[in-house]
C-alpha positions as CSV (number, residue, x, y, z in Angstrom):
1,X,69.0,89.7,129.2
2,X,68.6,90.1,125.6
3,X,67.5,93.7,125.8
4,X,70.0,94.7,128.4
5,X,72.5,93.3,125.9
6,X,71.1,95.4,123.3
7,X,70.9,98.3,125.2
8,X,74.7,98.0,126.2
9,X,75.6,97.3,122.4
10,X,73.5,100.6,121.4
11,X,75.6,102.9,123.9
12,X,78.8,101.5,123.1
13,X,78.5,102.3,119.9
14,X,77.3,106.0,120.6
15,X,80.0,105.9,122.8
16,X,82.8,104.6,120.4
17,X,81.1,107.1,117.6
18,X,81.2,109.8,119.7
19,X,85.2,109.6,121.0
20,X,86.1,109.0,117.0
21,X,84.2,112.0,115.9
22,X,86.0,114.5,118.3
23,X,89.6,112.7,117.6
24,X,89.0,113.4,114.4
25,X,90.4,116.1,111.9
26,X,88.3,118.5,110.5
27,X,88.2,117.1,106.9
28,X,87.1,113.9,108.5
29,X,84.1,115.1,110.7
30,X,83.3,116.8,107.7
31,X,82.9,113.8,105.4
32,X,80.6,112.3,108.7
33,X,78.7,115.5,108.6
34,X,77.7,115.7,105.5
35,X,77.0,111.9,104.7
36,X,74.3,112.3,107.6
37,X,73.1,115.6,106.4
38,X,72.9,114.7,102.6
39,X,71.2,111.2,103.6
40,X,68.9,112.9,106.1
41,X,67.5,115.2,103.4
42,X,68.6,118.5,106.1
43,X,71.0,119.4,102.9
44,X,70.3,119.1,99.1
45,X,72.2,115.7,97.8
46,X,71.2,115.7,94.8
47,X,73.3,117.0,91.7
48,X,71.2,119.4,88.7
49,X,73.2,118.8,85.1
50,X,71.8,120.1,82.0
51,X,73.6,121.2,78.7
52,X,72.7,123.8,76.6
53,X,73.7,124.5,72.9
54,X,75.1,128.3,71.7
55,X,75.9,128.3,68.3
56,X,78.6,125.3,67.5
57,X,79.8,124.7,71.3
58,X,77.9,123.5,74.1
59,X,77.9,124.3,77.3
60,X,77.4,121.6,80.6
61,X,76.3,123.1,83.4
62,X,76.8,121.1,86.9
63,X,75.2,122.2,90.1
64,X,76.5,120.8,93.5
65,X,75.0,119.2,96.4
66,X,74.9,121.5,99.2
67,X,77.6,122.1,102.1
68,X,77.8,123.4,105.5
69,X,80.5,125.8,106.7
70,X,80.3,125.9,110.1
71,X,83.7,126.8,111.2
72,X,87.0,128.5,109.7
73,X,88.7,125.9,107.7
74,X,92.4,126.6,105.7
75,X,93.2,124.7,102.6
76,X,92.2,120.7,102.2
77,X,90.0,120.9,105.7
78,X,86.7,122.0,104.2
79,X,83.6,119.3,103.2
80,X,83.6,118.3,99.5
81,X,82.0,117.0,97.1
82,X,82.3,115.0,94.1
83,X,80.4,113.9,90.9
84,X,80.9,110.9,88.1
85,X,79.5,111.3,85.2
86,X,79.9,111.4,81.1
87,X,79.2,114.4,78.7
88,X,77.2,112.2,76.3
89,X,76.9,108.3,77.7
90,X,74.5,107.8,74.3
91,X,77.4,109.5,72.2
92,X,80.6,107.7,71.3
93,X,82.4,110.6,70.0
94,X,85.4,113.5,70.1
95,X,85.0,116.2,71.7
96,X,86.8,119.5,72.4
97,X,87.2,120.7,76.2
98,X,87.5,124.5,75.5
99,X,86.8,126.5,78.3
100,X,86.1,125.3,82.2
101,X,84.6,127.9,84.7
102,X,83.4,127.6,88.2
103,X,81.8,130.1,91.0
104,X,80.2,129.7,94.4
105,X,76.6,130.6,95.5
106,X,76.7,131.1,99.3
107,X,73.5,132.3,101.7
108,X,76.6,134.3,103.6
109,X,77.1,137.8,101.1
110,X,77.7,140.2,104.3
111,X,81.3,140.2,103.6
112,X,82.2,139.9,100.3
113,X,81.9,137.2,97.3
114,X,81.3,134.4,97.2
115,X,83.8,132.7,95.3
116,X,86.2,133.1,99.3
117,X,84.7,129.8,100.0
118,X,86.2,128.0,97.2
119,X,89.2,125.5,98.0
120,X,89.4,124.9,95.1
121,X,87.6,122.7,91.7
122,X,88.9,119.8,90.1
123,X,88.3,118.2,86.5
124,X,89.6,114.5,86.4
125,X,89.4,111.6,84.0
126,X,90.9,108.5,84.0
127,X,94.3,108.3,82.7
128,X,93.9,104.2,82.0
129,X,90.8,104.7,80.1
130,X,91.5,107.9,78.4
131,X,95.0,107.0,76.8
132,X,93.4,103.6,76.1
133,X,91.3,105.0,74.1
134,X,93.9,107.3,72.3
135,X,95.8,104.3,70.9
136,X,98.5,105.8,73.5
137,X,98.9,103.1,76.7
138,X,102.8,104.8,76.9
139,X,101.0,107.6,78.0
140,X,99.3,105.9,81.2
141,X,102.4,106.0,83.4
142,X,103.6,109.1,81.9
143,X,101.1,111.4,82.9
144,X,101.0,110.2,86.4
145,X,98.0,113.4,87.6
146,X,94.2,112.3,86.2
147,X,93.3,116.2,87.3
148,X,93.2,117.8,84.1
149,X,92.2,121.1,85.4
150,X,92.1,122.7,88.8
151,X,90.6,125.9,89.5
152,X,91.2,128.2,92.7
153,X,90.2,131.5,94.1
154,X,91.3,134.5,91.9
155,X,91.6,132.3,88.5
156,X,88.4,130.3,87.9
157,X,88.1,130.5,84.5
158,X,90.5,128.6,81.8
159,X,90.0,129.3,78.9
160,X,92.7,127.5,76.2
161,X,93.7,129.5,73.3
162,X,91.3,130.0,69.9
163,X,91.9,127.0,67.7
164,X,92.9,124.8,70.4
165,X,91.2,122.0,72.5
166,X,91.4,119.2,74.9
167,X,90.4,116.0,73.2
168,X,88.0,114.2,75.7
169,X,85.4,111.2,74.3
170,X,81.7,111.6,75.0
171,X,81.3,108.5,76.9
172,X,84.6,109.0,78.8
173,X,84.1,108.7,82.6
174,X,85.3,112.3,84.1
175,X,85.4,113.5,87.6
176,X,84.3,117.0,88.8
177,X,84.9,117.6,92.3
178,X,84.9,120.9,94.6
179,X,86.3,121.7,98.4
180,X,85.3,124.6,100.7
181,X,87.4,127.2,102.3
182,X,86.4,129.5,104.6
183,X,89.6,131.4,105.7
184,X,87.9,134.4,107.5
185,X,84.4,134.2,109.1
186,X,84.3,132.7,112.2
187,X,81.3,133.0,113.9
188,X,78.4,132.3,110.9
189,X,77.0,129.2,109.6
190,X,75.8,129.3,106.4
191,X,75.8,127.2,103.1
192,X,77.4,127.5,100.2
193,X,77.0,125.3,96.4
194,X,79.2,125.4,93.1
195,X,78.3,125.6,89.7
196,X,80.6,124.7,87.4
197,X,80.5,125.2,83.5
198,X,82.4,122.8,80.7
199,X,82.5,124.3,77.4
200,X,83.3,122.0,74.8
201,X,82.3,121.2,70.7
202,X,82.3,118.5,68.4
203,X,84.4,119.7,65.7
204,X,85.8,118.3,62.6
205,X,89.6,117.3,63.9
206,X,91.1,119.0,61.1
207,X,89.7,122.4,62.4
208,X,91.1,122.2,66.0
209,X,94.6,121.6,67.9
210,X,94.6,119.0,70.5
211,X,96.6,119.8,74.2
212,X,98.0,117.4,76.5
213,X,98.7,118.1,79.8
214,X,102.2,118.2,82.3
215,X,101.6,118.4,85.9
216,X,104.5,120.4,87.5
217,X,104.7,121.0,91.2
218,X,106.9,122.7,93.3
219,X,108.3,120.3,96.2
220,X,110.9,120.5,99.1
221,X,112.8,118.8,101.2
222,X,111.0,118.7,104.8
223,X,111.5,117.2,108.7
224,X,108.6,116.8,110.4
225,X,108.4,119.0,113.9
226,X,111.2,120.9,113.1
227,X,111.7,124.6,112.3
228,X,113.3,125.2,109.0
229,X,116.5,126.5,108.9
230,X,117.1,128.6,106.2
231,X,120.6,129.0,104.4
232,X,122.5,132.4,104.2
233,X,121.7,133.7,100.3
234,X,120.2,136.3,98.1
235,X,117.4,133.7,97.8
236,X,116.7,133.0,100.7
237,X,115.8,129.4,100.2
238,X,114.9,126.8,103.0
239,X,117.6,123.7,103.6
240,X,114.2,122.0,104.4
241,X,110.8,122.9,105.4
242,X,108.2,121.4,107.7
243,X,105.2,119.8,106.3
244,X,101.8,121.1,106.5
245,X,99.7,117.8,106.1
246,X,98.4,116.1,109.1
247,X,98.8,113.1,107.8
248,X,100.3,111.0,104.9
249,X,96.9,111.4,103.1
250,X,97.7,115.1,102.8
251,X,101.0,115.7,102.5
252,X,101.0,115.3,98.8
253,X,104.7,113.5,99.6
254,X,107.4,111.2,97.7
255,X,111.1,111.0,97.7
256,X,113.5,112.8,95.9
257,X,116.5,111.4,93.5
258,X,118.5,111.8,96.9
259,X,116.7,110.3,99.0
260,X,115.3,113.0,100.8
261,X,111.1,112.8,101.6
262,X,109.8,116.2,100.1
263,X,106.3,117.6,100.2
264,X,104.5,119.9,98.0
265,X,102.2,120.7,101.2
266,X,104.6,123.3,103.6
267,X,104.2,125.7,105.8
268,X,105.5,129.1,105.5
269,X,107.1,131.4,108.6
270,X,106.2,134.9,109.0
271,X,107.9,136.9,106.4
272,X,108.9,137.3,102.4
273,X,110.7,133.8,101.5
274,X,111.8,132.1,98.1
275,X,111.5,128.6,97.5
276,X,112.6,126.6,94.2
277,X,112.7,123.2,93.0
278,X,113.6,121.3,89.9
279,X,111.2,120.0,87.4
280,X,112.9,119.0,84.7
281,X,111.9,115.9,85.5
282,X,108.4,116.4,85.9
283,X,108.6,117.5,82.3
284,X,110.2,114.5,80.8
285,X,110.9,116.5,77.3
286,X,112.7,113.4,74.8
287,X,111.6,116.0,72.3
288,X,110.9,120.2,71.8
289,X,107.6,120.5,72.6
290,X,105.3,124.0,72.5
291,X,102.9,124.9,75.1
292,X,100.4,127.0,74.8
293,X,98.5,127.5,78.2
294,X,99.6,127.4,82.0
295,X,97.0,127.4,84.3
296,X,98.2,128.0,88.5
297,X,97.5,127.2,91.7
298,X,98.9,128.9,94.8
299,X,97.5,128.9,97.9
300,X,97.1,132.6,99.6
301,X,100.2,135.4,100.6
302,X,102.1,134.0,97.3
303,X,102.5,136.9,95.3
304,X,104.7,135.2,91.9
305,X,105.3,132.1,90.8
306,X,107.7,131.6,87.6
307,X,108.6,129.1,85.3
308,X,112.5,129.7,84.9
309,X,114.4,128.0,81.6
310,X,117.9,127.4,84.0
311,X,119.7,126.6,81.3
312,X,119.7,130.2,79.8
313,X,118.4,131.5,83.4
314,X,115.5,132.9,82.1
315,X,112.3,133.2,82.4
316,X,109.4,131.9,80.5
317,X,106.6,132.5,82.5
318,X,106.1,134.4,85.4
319,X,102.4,134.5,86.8
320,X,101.8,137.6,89.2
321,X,99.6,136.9,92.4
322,X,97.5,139.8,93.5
323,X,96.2,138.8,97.4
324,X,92.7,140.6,98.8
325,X,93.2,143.5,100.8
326,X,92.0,143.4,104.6
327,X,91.1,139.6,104.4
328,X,93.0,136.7,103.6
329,X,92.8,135.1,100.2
330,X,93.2,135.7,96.3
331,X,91.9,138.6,94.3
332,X,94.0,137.3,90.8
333,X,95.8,135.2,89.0
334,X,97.3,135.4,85.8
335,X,97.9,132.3,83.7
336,X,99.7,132.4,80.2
337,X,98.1,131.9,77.0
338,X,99.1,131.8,73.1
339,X,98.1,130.4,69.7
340,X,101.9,130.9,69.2
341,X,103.5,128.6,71.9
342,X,106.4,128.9,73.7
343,X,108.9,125.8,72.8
344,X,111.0,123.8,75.5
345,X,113.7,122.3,75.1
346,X,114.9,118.2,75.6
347,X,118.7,119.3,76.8
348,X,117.3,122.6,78.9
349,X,117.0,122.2,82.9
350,X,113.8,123.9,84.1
351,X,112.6,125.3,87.5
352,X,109.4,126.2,89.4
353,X,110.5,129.6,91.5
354,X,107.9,130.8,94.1
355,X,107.7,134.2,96.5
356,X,105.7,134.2,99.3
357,X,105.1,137.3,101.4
358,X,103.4,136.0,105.0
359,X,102.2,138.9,106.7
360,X,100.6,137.2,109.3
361,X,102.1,136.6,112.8
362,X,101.8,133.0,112.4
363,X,102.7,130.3,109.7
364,X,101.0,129.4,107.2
365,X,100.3,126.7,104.4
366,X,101.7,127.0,100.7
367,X,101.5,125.2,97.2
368,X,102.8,125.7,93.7
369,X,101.7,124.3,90.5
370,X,101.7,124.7,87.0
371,X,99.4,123.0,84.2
372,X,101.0,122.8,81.8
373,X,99.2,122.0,78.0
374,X,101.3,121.1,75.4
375,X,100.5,120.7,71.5
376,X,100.2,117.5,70.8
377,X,101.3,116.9,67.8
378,X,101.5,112.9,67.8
379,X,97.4,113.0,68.3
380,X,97.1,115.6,65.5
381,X,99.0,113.5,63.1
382,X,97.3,110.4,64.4
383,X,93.7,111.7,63.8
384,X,94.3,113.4,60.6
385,X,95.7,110.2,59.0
386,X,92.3,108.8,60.0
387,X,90.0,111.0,57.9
């Protein structure tokens, strides 16, 4: 009785796995995949670090685990991985973030580089810990994103401008993660790893400009299974969109000071649209304030996306898109970068502006977002007065 009880428990289980599995999205069978083939040894697991010295900076070097791509999968369906660690956990020091760089190692180089089957990289940290640390706990709430840099297709390199740094400790807890794409090889299995590169120094704080960051991200308005209508202008723009995530997990959603839900996830009709939303808000200037590097991410078929100063109805920034030919995806993108700084204004109203040509014959999924890295002057003062 007991074994026939057994028996029954073992193929109910098999059974209940089984009808999960195949109800479930892509991103999830993923994450089931890869947990049995990282655990079963049929896919490296295991993450390589080391960190080499070149003259006064030093670079880390991170090697992923492994992944599979065994199907097409479109932004935020591929496997992923992700990795917690500390640049120096015997170290409790400053250090300067200067430069972060990623590319992709595939065993598929038939049709092109290697770097198509990058979703895209993320450098986090903990925005608790990190402002703790600063003597700023204001900060916490205020900078609501703990990415501090995210890297895509056609710009994996950031680089911030000479003399300038982002202050991270050596003991902090940071967060490096990375997502597959595969937009346009259907029929191949093959595997694919990142290695990912964090160049960063110890300097003397009187040598080097600190940056903090402002997340800005275009969101709309949506209704979910519904066709947007689009209102009769010169730009084109969307009354509302429909929503690209599957779920609330992905629809990178909130609400709006009217009320309305809005999504920074859409989907995008066949054909050369305009979409634009505030972000004056998102900026929060109580003071002027200089930045000095934007770094974007667009998903592919955008071909601009501009920072626009409304107030004077200009614009600041406009970062040119330049999409592969014959495949989809993203050959370049141009960020902005300056010693200089450009200054922004408390009393201005600013705006994300975004052109997408889809030519496709069916719709397809769009993002917009600017880092933004700001001087910041408060820190500078604050760690010079400690010397």
């Amino acid at each position: 009785m007991i074994k026939k009880i057994s028996i029954f428990s073992v193929l109910f289980l098999i059974l209940g796995g089984s009808i999960f599995y195949f109800s479930a999205t892509k991103l999830q069978k993923n994450k089931i995949k890869h947990f049995v083939y990282h655990n079963l040894g049929i896919l490296e697991s295991d993450w390589n670090i080391n960190i080499k010295k070149k003259e006064n900076e030093y670079i880390a070097n991170f090697d992923s685990p492994t992944l599979l791509i065994d199907d097409v999968y479109s932004s935020m369906e591929g496997p992923y991985t992700y990795k917690k660690t500390m640049l120096n956990k015997n170290e409790d020091a400053l250090y300067w973030i200067h430069q972060f760089e990623a590319k992709a190692n595939s065993t598929n180089n038939k049709k092109g580089n290697s770097n198509d089957f990058i979703c895209h990289v993320n450098l986090y940290h903990s925005t608790v810990e990190h402002f703790s640390r600063m003597g700023f706990q204001d900060r916490i709430g205020a900078q609501k994103e703990s990415q501090l840099i995210t890297l895509t297709t056609g710009g994996l390199n950031v680089k911030f401008p000479k003399g300038f740094g982002y202050p991270v400790y050596s003991n902090e807890k940071i967060l490096l993660g990375s997502q597959a794409l595969n937009l346009n090889d259907k029929n191949d299995w093959f595997n694919v790893n990142y290695n990912f590169k964090i160049h960063y120094s110890k300097e003397n704080p009187k040598t080097i400009k600190p940056l903090y960051m402002k997340y800005l991200v275009l969101t709309l308005p949506y209704k979910d299974e519904a066709k947007p209508q689009f209102k009769t202008s010169i730009d084109n723009l969307p009354e509302y969109v429909v929503c690209a995530g599957a779920n609330s997990n992905s629809r990178h959603e909130s609400v709006n000071e009217k009320g309305e839900n809005i999504t920074a996830f859409w989907k995008v009709p066949v054909g050369k649209h305009i979409y634009s939303s505030d972000v004056t808000n998102l900026l929060a200037l109580n003071k002027e304030e200089t930045m000095h590097y934007i770094n974007v991410h667009v998903h592919p078929y955008a071909t601009n996306l501009a920072l626009v100063d409304a107030t004077t109805n200009t614009v600041i920034f406009e970062s040119i898109i330049t999409n592969a030919q014959h495949k989809k995806g993203i050959k370049n993108i141009t960020s902005f970068s300056s010693e200089e700084g450009v200054v922004l204004y408390p009393d201005h109203k600013y705006k994300m502006k975004l052109t997408v040509n889809n030519t496709t014959k069916e719709e397809i999924d769009m993002m917009g977002s600017f880092f933004v890295y700001f001087y910041d002057k408060e820190f500078d003062e604050k760690l010079k007065s400690e010397i």
